[in-house]
C-alpha positions in Angstrom: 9.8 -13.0 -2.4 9.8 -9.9 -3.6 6.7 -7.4 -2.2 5.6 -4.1 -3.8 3.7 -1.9 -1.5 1.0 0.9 -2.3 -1.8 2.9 -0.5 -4.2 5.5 -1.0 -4.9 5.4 -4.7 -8.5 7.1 -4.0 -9.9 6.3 -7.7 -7.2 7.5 -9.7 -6.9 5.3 -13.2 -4.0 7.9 -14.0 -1.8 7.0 -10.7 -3.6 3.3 -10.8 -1.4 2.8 -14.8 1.5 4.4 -13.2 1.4 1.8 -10.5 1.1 -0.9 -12.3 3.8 0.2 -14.6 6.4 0.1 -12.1 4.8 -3.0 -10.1 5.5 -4.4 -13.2 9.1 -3.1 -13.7 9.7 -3.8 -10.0 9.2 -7.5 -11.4 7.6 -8.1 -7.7 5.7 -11.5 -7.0 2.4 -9.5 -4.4 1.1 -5.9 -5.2 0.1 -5.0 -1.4 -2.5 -2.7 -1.5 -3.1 -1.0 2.2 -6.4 0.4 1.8 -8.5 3.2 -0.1 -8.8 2.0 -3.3 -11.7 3.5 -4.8 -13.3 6.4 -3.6 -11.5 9.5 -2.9 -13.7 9.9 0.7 -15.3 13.1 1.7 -12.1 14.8 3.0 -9.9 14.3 -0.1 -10.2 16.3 -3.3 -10.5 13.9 -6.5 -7.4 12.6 -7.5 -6.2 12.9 -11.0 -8.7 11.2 -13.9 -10.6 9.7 -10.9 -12.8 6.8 -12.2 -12.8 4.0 -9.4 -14.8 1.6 -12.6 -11.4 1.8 -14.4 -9.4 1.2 -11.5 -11.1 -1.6 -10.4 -11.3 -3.3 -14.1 -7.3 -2.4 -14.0 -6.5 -4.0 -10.5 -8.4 -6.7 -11.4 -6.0 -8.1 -13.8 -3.7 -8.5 -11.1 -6.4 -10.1 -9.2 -4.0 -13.4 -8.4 -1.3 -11.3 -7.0 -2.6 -8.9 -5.0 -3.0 -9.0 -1.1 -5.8 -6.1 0.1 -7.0 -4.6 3.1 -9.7 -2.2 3.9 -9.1 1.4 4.3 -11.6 3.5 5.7 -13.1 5.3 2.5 -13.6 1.3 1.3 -16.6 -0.1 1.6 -19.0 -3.3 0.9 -19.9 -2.0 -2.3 -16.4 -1.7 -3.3 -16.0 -5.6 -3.0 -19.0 -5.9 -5.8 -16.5 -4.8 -9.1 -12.8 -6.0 -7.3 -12.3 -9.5 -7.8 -10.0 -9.5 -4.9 -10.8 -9.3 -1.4 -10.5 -6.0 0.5 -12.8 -6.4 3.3 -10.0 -7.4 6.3 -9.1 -4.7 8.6 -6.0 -6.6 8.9 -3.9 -9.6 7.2 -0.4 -10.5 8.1 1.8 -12.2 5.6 5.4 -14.1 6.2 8.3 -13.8 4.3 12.1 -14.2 5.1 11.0 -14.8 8.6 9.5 -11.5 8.8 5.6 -11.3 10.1 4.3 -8.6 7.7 1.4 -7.2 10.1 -0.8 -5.5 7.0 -3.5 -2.4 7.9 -5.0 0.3 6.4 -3.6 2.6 9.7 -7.2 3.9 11.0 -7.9 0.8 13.5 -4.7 -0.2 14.4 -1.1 1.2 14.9 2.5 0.1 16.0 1.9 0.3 19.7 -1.1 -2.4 19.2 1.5 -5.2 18.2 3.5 -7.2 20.6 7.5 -6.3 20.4 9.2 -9.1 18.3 12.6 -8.1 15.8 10.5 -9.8 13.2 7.6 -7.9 13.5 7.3 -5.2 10.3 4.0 -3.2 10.6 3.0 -2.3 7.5 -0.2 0.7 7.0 -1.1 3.3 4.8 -3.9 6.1 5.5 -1.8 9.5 6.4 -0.2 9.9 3.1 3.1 10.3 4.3 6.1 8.0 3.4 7.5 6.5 7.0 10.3 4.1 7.3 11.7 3.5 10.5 12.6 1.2 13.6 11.3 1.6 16.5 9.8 -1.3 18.8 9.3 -2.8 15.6 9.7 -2.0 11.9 7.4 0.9 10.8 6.7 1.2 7.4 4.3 3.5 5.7 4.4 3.4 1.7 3.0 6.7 1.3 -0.1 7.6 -1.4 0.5 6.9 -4.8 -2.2 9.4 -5.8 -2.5 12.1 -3.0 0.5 12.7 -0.9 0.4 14.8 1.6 3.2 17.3 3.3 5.2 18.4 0.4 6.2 14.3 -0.8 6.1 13.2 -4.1 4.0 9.8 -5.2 5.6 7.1 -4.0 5.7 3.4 -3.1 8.1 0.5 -1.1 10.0 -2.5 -2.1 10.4 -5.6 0.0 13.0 -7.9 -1.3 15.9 -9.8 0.5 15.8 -8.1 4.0 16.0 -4.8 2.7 13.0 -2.4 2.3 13.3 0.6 0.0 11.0 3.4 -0.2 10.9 4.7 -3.7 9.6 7.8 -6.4 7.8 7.3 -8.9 11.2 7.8 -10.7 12.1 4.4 -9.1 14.6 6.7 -7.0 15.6 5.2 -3.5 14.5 8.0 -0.8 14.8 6.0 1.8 16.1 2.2 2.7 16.2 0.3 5.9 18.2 -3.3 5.6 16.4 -5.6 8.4 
């Protein structure tokens, strides 16, 4: 099964198009979506065309393949236009063997999880593309519409052991083979 993961979007209908351009060049089976999907939250600036109504009326066409958590600028009223659900803190999903542990980042972190070689914790929240192994597999997809720290837009792949952060060029920055 091939995964596409994503975070951070914050209400952008221009970085919402872009990423369900290349989920759908990807050709992956689940859009993950780790959190902070709407609103842009009281620390962020607005994103780029921000218009959480389009988003939502965009994501929702994908409604029957995307897997969501809750970030922490999501909300209860959020819930009311995605026909999706996006109210867990945290969902884990298997694949290959491989327990995907799925968070937003702001209630839980790596060091919460038991040590396993299967065990890939997946988040979002800080904006910054991490992909890594430590006790367990870290991996952090970055923000699609506000990176932080000087890194472009960006996103990861999940397919056949192998994760691959990626541009919005669909260039490989960084890979990790499990």
């Amino acid at each position: 099964m091939r995964l596409f993961f994503a975070s951070d979007i914050h209400g952008s209908s221009y970085y919402v198009n872009l990423l369900v351009e290349k989920f759908k060049e990807e050709q992956a089976d689940r859009l993950i979506l780790l959190g902070d999907i709407l609103y842009h939250g009281p620390r962020n600036p607005l994103t780029k065309d921000y218009d959480p109504m389009k988003v939502a009326d965009i994501l929702n066409q994908y409604k029957d393949k995307i897997i969501s958590v809750r970030g922490n600028c999501d909300s209860e009223v959020d819930q009311m236009v995605l026909e999706f659900p996006i109210r867990a803190d945290y969902t884990q999903v298997l694949v290959d063997n491989f327990n995907f542990f799925l968070t937003h980042g702001h209630l839980y972190q790596a060091k919460d999880l038991p040590v396993s070689n299967q065990t890939i914790f997946v988040y979002g929240h800080i904006h910054v593309p991490i992909l890594e192994k430590k006790h367990v597999y870290i991996l952090n997809p970055g923000s699609i519409s506000l990176p932080k720290d000087n890194h472009p837009s960006t996103y990861a792949i999940y397919d056949n052991n192998k994760i691959q952060l990626k541009n919005l060029n669909q260039e490989v920055i960084k890979e990790l083979t499990l």
